[in-house]
Each structure stands twice: as C-alpha cells, then as structure tokens.
VOZA-232678 format. One record per residue (C-alpha): residue in one letter; x, y, z. Coordinates in nm, 3 decimals, padded with zeros to 5 digits. Layout:
N
+---------+---------+---------+---------+
! residuo !    east !   north !      up !
+---------+---------+---------+---------+
!       A !       X !       Y !       Z !
...
+---------+---------+---------+---------+
END
This chain:
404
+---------+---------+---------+---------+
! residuo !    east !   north !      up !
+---------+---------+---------+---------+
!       X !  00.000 !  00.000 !  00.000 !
!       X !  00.088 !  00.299 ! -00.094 !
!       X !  00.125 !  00.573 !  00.216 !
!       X ! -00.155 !  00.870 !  00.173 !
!       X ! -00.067 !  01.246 !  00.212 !
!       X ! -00.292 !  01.541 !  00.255 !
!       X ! -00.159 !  01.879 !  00.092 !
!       X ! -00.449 !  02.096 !  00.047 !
!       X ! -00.790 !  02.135 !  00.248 !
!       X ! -01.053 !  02.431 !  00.191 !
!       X ! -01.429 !  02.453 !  00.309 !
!       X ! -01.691 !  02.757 !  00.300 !
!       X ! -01.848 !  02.662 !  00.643 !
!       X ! -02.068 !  02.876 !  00.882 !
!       X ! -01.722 !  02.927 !  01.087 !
!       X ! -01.580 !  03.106 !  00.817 !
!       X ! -01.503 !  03.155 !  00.427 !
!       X ! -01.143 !  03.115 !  00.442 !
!       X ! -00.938 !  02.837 !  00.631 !
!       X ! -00.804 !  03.173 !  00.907 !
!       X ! -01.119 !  03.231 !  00.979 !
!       X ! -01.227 !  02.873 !  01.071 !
!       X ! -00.920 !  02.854 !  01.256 !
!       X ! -01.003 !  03.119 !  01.497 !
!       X ! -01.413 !  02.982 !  01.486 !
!       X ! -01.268 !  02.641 !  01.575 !
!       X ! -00.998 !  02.754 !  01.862 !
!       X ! -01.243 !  03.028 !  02.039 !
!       X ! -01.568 !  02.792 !  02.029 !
!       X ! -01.714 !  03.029 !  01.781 !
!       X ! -02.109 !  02.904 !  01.681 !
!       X ! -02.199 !  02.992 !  01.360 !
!       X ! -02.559 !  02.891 !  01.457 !
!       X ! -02.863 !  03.143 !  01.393 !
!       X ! -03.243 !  03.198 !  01.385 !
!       X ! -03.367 !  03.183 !  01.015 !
!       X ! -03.721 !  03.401 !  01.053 !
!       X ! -03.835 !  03.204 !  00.729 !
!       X ! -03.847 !  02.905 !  00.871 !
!       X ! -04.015 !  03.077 !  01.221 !
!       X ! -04.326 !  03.204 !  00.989 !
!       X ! -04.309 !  02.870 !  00.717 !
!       X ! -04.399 !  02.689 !  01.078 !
!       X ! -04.121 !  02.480 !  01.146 !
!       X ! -04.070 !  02.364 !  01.535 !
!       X ! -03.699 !  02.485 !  01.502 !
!       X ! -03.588 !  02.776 !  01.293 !
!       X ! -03.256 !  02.712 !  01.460 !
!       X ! -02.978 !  02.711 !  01.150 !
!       X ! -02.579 !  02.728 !  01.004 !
!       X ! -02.547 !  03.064 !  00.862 !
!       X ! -02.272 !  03.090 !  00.597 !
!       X ! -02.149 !  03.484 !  00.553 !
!       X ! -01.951 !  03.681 !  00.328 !
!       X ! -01.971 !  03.426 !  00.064 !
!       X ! -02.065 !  03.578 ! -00.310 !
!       X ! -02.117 !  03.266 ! -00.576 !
!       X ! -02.030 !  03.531 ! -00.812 !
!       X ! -01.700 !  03.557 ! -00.703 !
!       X ! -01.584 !  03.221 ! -00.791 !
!       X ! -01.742 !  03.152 ! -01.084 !
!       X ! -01.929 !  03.313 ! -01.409 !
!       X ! -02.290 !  03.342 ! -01.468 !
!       X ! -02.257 !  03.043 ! -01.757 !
!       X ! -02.003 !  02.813 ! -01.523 !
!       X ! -02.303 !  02.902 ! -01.215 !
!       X ! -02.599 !  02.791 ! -01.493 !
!       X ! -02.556 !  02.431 ! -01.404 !
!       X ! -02.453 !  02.493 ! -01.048 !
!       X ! -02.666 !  02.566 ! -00.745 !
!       X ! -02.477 !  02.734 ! -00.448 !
!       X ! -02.374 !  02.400 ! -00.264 !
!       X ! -02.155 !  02.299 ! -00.557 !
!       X ! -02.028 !  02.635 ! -00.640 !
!       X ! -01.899 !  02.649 ! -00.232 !
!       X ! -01.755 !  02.280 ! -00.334 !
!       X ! -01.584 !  02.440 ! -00.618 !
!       X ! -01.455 !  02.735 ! -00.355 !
!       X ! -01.379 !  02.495 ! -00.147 !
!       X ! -01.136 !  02.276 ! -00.380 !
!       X ! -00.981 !  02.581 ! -00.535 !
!       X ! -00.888 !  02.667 ! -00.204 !
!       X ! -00.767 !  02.288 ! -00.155 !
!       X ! -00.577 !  02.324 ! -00.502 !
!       X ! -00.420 !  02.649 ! -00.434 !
!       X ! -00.284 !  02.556 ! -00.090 !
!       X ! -00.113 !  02.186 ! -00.236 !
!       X !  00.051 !  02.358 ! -00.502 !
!       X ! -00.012 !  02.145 ! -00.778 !
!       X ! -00.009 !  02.251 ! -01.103 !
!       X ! -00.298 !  02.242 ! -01.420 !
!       X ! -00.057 !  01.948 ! -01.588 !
!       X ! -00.111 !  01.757 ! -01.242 !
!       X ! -00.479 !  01.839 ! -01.252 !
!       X ! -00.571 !  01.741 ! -01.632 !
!       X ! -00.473 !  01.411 ! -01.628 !
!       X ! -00.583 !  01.004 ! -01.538 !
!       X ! -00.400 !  01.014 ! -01.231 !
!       X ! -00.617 !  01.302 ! -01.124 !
!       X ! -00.993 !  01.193 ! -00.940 !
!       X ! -01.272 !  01.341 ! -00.823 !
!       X ! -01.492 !  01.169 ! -00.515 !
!       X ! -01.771 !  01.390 ! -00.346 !
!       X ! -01.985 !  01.297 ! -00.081 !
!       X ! -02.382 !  01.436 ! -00.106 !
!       X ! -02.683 !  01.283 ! -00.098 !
!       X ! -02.913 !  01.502 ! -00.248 !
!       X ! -03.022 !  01.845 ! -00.462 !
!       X ! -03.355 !  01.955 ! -00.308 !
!       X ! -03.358 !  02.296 ! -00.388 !
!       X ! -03.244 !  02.263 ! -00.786 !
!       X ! -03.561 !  01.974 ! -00.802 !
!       X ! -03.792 !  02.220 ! -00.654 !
!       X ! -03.665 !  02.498 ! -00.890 !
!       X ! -03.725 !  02.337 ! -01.170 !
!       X ! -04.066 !  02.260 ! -01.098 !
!       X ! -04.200 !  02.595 ! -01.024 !
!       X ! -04.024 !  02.708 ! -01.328 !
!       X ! -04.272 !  02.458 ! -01.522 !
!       X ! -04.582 !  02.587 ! -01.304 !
!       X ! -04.479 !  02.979 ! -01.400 !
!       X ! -04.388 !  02.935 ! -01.782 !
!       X ! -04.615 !  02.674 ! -01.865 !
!       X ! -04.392 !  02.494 ! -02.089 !
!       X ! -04.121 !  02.229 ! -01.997 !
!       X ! -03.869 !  02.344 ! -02.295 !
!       X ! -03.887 !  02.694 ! -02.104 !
!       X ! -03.744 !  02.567 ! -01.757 !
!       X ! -03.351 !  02.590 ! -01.896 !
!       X ! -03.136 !  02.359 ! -01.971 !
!       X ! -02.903 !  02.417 ! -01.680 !
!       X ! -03.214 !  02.246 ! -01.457 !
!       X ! -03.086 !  01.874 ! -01.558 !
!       X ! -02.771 !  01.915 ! -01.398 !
!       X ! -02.827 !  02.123 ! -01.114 !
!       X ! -03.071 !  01.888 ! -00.984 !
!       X ! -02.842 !  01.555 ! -00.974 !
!       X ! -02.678 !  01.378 ! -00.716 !
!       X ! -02.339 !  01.392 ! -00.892 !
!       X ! -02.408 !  01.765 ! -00.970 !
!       X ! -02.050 !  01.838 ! -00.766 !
!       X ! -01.823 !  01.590 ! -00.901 !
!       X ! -01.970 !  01.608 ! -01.303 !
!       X ! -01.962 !  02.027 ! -01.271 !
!       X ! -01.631 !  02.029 ! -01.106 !
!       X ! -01.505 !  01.735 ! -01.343 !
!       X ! -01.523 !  01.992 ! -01.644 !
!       X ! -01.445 !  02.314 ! -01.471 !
!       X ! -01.076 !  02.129 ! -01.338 !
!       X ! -01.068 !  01.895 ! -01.615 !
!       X ! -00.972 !  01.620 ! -01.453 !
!       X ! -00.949 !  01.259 ! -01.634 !
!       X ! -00.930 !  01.028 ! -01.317 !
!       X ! -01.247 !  00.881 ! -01.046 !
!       X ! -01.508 !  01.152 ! -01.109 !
!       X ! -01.816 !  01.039 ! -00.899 !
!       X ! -02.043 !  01.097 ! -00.558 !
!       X ! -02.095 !  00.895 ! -00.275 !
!       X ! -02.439 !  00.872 ! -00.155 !
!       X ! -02.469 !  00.763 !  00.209 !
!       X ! -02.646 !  00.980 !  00.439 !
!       X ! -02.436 !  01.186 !  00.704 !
!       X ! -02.134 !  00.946 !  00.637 !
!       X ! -02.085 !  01.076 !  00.267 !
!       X ! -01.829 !  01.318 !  00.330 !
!       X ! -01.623 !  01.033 !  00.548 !
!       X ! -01.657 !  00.729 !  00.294 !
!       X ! -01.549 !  00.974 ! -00.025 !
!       X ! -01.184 !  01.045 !  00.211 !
!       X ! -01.210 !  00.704 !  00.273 !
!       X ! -01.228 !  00.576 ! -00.119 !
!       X ! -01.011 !  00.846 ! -00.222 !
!       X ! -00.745 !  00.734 !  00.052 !
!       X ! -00.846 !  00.391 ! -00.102 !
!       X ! -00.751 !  00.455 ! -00.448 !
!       X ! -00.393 !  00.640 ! -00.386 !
!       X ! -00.352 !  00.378 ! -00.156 !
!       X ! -00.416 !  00.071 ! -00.386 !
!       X ! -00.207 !  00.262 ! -00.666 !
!       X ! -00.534 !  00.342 ! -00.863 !
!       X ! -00.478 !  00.720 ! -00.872 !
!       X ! -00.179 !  00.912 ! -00.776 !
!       X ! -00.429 !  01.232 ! -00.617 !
!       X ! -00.788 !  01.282 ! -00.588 !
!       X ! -00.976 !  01.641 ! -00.482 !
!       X ! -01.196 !  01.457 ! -00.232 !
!       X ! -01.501 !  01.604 !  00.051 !
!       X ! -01.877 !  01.665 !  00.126 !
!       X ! -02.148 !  01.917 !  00.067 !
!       X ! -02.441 !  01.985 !  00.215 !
!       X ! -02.698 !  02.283 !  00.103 !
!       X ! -02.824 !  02.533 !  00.347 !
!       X ! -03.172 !  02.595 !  00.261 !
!       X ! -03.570 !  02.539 !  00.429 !
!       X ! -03.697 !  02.367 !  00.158 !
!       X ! -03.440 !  02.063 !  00.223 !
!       X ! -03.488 !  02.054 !  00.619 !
!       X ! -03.840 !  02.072 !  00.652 !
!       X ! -03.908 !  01.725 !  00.641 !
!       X ! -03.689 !  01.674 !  00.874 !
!       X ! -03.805 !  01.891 !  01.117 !
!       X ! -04.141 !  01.749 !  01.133 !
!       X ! -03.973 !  01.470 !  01.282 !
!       X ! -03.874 !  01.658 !  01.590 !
!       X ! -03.515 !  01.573 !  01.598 !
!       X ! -03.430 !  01.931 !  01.615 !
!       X ! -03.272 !  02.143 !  01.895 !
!       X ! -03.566 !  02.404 !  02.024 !
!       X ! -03.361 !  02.539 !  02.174 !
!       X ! -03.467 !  02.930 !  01.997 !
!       X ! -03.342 !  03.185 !  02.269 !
!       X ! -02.979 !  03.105 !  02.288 !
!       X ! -02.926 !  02.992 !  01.941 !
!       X ! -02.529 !  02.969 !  01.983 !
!       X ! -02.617 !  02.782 !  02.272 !
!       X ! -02.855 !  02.531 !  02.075 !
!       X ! -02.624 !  02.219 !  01.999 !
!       X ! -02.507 !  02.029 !  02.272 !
!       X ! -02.375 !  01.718 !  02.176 !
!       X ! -02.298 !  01.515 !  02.468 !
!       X ! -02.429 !  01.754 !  02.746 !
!       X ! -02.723 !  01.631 !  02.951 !
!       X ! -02.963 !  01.866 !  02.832 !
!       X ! -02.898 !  01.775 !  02.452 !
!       X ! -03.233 !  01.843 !  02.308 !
!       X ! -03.166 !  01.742 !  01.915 !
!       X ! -02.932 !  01.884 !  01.674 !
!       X ! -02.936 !  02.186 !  01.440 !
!       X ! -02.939 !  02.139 !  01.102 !
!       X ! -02.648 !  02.315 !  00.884 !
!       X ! -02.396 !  02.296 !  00.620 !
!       X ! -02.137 !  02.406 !  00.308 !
!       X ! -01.864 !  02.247 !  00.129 !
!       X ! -01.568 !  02.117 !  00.251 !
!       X ! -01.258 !  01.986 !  00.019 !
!       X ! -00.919 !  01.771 !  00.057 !
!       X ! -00.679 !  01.749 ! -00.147 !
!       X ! -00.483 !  01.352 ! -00.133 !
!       X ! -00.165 !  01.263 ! -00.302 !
!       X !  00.050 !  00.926 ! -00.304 !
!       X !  00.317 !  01.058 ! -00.032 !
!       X !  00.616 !  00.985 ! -00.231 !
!       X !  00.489 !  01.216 ! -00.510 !
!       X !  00.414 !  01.528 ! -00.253 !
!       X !  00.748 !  01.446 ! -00.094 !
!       X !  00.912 !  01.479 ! -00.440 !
!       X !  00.755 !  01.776 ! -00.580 !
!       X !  00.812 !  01.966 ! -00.233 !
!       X !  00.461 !  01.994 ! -00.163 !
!       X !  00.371 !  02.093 !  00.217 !
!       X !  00.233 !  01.791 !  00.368 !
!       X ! -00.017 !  01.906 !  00.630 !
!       X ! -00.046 !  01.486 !  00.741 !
!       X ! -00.173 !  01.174 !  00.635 !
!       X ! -00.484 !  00.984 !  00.610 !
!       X ! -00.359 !  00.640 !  00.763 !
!       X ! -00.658 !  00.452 !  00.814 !
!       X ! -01.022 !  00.403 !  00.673 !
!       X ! -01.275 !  00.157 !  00.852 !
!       X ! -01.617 !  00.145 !  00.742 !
!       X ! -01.946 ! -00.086 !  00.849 !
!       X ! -02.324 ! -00.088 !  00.848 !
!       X ! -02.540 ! -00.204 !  01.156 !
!       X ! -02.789 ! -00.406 !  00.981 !
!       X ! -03.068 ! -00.257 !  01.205 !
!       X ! -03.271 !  00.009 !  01.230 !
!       X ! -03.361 !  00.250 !  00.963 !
!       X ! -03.275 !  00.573 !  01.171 !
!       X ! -03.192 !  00.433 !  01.497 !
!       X ! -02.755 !  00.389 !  01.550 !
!       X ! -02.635 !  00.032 !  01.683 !
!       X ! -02.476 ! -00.052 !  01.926 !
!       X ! -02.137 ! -00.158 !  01.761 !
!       X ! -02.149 ! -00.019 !  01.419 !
!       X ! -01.916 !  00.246 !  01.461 !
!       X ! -01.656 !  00.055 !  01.705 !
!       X ! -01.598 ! -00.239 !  01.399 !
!       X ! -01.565 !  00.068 !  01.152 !
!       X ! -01.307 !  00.269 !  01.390 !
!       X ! -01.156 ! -00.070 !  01.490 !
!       X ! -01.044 ! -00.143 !  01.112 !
!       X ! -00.919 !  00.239 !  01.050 !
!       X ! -00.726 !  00.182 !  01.369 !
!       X ! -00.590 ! -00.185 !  01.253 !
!       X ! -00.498 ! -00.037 !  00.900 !
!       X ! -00.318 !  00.257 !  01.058 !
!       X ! -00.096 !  00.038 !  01.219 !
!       X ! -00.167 !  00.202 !  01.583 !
!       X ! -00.357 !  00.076 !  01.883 !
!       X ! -00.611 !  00.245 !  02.077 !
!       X ! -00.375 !  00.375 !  02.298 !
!       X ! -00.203 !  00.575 !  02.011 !
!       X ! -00.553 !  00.806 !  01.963 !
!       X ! -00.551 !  01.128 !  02.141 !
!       X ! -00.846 !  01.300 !  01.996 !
!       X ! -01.158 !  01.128 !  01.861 !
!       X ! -01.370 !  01.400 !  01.658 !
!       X ! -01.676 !  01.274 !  01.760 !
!       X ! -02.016 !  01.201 !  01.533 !
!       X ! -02.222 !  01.358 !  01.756 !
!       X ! -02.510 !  01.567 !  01.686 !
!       X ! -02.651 !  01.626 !  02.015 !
!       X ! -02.958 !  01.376 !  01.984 !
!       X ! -03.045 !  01.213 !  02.269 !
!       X ! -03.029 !  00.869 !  02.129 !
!       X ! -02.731 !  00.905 !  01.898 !
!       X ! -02.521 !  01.058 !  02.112 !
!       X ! -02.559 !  00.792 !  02.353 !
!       X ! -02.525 !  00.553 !  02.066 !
!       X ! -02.183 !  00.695 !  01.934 !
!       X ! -02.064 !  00.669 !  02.343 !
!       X ! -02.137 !  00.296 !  02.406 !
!       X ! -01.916 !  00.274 !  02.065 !
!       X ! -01.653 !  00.458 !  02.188 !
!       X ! -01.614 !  00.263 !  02.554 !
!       X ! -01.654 ! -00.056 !  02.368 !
!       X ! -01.336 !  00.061 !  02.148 !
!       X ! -01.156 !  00.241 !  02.426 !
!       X ! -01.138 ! -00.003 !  02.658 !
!       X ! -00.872 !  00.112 !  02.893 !
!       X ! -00.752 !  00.445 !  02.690 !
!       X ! -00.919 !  00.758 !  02.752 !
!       X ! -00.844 !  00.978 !  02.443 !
!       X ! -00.940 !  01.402 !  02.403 !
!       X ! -01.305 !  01.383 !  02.285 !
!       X ! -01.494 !  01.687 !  02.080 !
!       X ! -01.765 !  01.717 !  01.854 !
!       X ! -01.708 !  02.008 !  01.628 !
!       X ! -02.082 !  01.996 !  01.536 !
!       X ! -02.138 !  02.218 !  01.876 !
!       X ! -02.039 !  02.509 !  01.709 !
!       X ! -02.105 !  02.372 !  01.320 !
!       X ! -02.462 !  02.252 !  01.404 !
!       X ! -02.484 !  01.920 !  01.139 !
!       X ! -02.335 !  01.971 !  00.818 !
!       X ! -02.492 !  01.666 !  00.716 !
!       X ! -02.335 !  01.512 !  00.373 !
!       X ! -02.077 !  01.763 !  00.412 !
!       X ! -01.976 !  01.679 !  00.808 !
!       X ! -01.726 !  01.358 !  00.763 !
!       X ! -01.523 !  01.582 !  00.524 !
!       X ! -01.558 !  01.880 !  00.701 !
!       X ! -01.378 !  01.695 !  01.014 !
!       X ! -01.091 !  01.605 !  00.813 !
!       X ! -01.041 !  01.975 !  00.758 !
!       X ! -01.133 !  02.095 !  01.110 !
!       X ! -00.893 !  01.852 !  01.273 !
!       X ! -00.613 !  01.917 !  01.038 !
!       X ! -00.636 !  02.362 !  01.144 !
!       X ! -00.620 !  02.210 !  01.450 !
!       X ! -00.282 !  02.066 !  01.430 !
!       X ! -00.164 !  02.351 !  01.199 !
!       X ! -00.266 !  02.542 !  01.475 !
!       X ! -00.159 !  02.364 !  01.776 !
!       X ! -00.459 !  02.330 !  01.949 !
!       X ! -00.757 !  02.108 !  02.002 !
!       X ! -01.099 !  02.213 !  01.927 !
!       X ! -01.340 !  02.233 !  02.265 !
!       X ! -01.705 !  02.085 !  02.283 !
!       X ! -01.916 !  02.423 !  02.358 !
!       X ! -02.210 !  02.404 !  02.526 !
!       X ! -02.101 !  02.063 !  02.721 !
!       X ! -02.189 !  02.188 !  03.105 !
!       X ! -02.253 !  01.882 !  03.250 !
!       X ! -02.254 !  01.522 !  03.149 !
!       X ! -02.449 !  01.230 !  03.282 !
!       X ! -02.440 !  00.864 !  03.377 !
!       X ! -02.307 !  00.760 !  03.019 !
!       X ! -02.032 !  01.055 !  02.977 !
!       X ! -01.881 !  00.995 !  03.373 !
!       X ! -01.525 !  00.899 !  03.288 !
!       X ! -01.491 !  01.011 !  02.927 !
!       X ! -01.286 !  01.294 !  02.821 !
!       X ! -01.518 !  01.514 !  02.707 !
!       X ! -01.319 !  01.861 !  02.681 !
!       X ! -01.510 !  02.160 !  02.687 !
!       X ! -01.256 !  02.414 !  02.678 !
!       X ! -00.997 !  02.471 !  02.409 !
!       X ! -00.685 !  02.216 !  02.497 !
!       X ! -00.364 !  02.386 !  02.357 !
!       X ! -00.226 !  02.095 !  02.259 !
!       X ! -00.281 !  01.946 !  01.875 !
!       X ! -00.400 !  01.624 !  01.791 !
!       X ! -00.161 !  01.369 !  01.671 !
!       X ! -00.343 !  01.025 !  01.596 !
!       X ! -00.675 !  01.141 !  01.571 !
!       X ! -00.995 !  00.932 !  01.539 !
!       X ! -01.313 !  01.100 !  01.303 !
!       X ! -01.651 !  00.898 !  01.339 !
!       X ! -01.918 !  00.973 !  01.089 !
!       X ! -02.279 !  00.796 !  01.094 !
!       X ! -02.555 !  00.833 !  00.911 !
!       X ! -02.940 !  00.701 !  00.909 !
!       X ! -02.922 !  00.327 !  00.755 !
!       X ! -02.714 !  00.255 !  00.964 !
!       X ! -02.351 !  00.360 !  00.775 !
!       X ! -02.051 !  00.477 !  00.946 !
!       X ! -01.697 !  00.568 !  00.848 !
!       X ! -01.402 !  00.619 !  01.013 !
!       X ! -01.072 !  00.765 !  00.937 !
!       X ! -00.740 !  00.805 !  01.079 !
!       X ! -00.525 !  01.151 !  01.089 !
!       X ! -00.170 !  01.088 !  01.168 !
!       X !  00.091 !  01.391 !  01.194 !
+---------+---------+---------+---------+
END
C-alpha cells in the first residue's frame, strides 16, 4: 500500500469563508448557529440554522459556469480551489488520469424544486432551462467540477447519508492507496436551505432550543435536546506521499486509516457496535492501537439517542484508553453530507494550529459521559493520531485516521 498524504484542504463553512477564519471559529468555540425568521413564519418547530457569511457565488465563478450549479456545488468548487491552491499542484497535475474526483452528497432539493415551479410559471417544460438537468443531480459536484478542473481520473459521488463526506476520504485514501490514482480532490457538501430541512423537522429531531441559538447544539451535554441542522462544502486534497514528498509539496499529514461498516438494524436508529468495527479497522490499517488516539472528533449531533449511541461505541473501542473527545458539530450545528469531510479539515487547522478544538455548550454530562474525556474548553495541545466517526441514518458509518 501505498502511504496517503494530505496537501491541500478548503471549506466555505458557517465558521468562516477562508481556512483563518475557521481557525479562529474552531480555537475560540465560535457558533456559527442562527435563527432563520423564514423558517419561524413557514412553521417549522426549530428555525434554529448554520449561517454561511460573506460568501458571493459570483465571485468564484461566471454566470454560464453558475448555470448548471446551485450554491452547494459552487462552495464545493470554492472549497477545492482553495484545496488546489494551498497543495501547489499545477494544471498538468490536474488534467490528467492520475487526477480523481470523489464527493460525498446525498441530495439536490432545492435545484428539483426549482425546476418545478419554473414549469408551473412558464407553462412549458422546454422553457425551464437547460441548466435544470444538472443542477438537480446527485453527482451535480463531481460532473460540474469534473469539467471546470478537467480532470481525467475517479469523477463520482458517494451517496450515504451523514457518512458521505467520510466514505469519499475514505475511497479516495483507497484509491492512492491501492495505486489506482496518484491524487484525488476529495469532501462533502451539504446545502443550506428550508426547503431541504423541513421534512426533517417534522420529525422533531431538532434542537428548540430558539433563545440562545449559539447555545442550541449540545452534543454530549445532559440537556442535549436534538441537533441543528447546517452545512457548506468542505474539500481535501490527497496525493501518493512519495509524489508530494518529491515535488516539495507541504504535507499538512496523512490519512492512515479508513474503517467502514453498516449495523444491519434500524432505519434511523444507530447500533450498538457499528461504529466501534468501523473505527476498529481504520485503527488496525493505521498500524496504531487504541492507545495511540488522542483526539476522537466525535459524530455527535446532540440527539439524545445518537449521542448515547456513538458513546457505548466509543467505551466498547476504548477499553482502557481515555483519548481528548470533541464534537465540532457544537459550534457547526450538522453539516450533514458535508460533516465527515468537514472533520478532516477541522482537525487538520487544528494541528496547523496547535490546538484542540473544545465541545461548547457541554456543562454537565451524565451517567453515560462519567469517565470520558469530554473537553469543553480549548486544549492547547494538537492532535496527533486522531480518530473522526461519521454515521448516518441506515445505519452507515466511516471512520478515518489523521496521523501527523
């Protein structure tokens, strides 16, 4: 197998547009968690919501290139030029079969919806634009940034629920790995909008948490009261590490490890175990025992049930080590299809950065926390080995291994 590197990450998250000002979000427990008044008069239980600022589509891209795009994929585009620019590599790297593409995202609600009031107001399906086909896919990321970076490698999307960002590392660390492609532009996105939560809502797995809304997800604490739903675009750049060494390329770490699994269970309910076998085999391939892991980004979402899920996991794997524990999604809220990837970056500014992100909001823990590391204050001290879980309804989980 061939050893991974990482050499560029970028994201347009609610903590910030550029990779300083997520930084500072992540090591000052910054929320970038708001009331949307939309969804307060649409009638949703929660209006609770990421906010992404000071992000203009039209600065990125042209009115044609943004024709087939909706905003998700043009902050996944933002996100892997920023990626690009910070590995260094050049357009001859980029425009060839070495070169892949692997997003995770698991669906395009808005573009659908678009297109159909577009039918309703012109009366005439030919008048809805031809730009409405491609917006509304699935692979709308990976086949818009495919011909914008001309790449001729992997160009595809990985469709699993909340774990989407975390399995497309994974199979892009899979590939480089197995000597399939020598890089891939890899990560998750996840669009901000009503129309794509409301469903969700309705099922009351939402924070209500309205008055303190930067107060809102607690993941962990023991007056979690559901998570808040969020999102953006995060990207990694991966390279075969002999390559990056060779070209001189900055190697901010290396993905060491990917272990994935399913629970075979419950539509929407986590298992018991699912995410200890997946972290077990990311540890096993990463050569390390438990006892190497100092952080574990946690999963958690701050629902009552999955957080206590993801912690029976963690004390079944961690038998006997006690690593640094933090779910970034305190201050994120869920990015959804975007969050596995979105750890990878948030755990690598950590390093760069030489601290350790705290889980806000985590005042007091309960029976199933007592024990656990849990830290709810920044810990000036980066991660070295660090565990990310990732889970998603259906029962799918990833996990991935940051060494530096």
């Amino acid at each position: 197998m061939y050893k991974v590197a990482v050499t560029g990450i970028g994201a347009i998250s609610v903590l910030g547009s550029t990779l300083l000002e997520i930084s500072d979000s992540l090591k000052n427990g910054r929320s970038g968690i708001v009331i949307d008044n939309t969804r307060a008069k649409l009638g949703f239980e929660s209006p609770l919501t990421g906010k992404i600022k000071d992000f203009d589509p039209k600065d990125w891209l042209g009115r044609k290139q943004r024709k087939t795009m909706p905003d998700y994929a043009v902050q996944a585009y933002a996100a892997s030029r920023q990626a690009l620019d910070q590995s260094g590599l050049s357009e001859r790297d980029l425009q060839s079969d070495e070169t892949g593409l692997i997003f995770g995202c698991d669906s395009s609600c808005i573009a659908a919806l678009e297109q159909v009031d577009l039918l309703k107001k012109r009366g005439e399906t030919a008048l809805i634009g031809s730009g409405a086909v491609f917006r509304s896919m699935t692979s709308c990321i990976t086949m818009n940034l495919n011909a914008l970076f001309k790449t001729r490698g992997a160009a595809w999307t990985i469709s699993s629920a909340c774990s989407s960002g975390g399995h497309a590392v994974g199979q892009a660390f899979n590939l480089i790995a197995s000597g399939q492609q020598e890089r891939v532009i890899c990560g998750g996105a996840q669009e901000i909008n009503w129309q794509s939560m409301c469903s969700f809502d309705g099922l009351g797995a939402f924070s209500s948490n309205i008055a303190h809304p930067a107060q809102a997800s607690r993941p962990f604490d023991e007056k979690r009261d559901g998570l808040v739903p969020s999102g953006g675009a995060a990207a990694i750049v991966l390279e075969r590490y002999e390559l990056a060494e060779a070209r001189g390329a900055d190697i901010l770490g290396t993905i060491a490890g990917y272990g994935f699994s399913s629970d075979g269970g419950h539509i929407s309910v986590p298992g018991k175990n699912g995410l200890a076998r997946a972290g077990a085999k990311a540890i096993k391939q990463a050569d390390l025992s438990v006892a190497d892991i100092d952080y574990i980004c946690a999963h958690a979402t701050a629902t009552p049930a999955g957080d206590a899920a993801e912690i029976e996991n963690i004390r079944t794997l961690f038998k006997g080590s006690n690593p640094n524990i933090s779910s970034t999604k305190s201050m994120t809220g869920h990015e959804l299809w975007m969050s596995g990837a979105s750890q990878v970056v948030y755990t690598v500014l950590m390093n760069m950065g030489g601290f350790t992100a705290p889980n806000i909001n985590f005042a007091a823990g309960s029976d199933e926390t007592k024990g656990l590391k849990i830290i709810p204050e920044t810990v000036y001290e980066p991660p070295r080995n660090a565990l990310l879980n990732s889970a998603g309804f259906g029962g799918t989980n990833s996990c991935l291994i940051l060494k530096f």
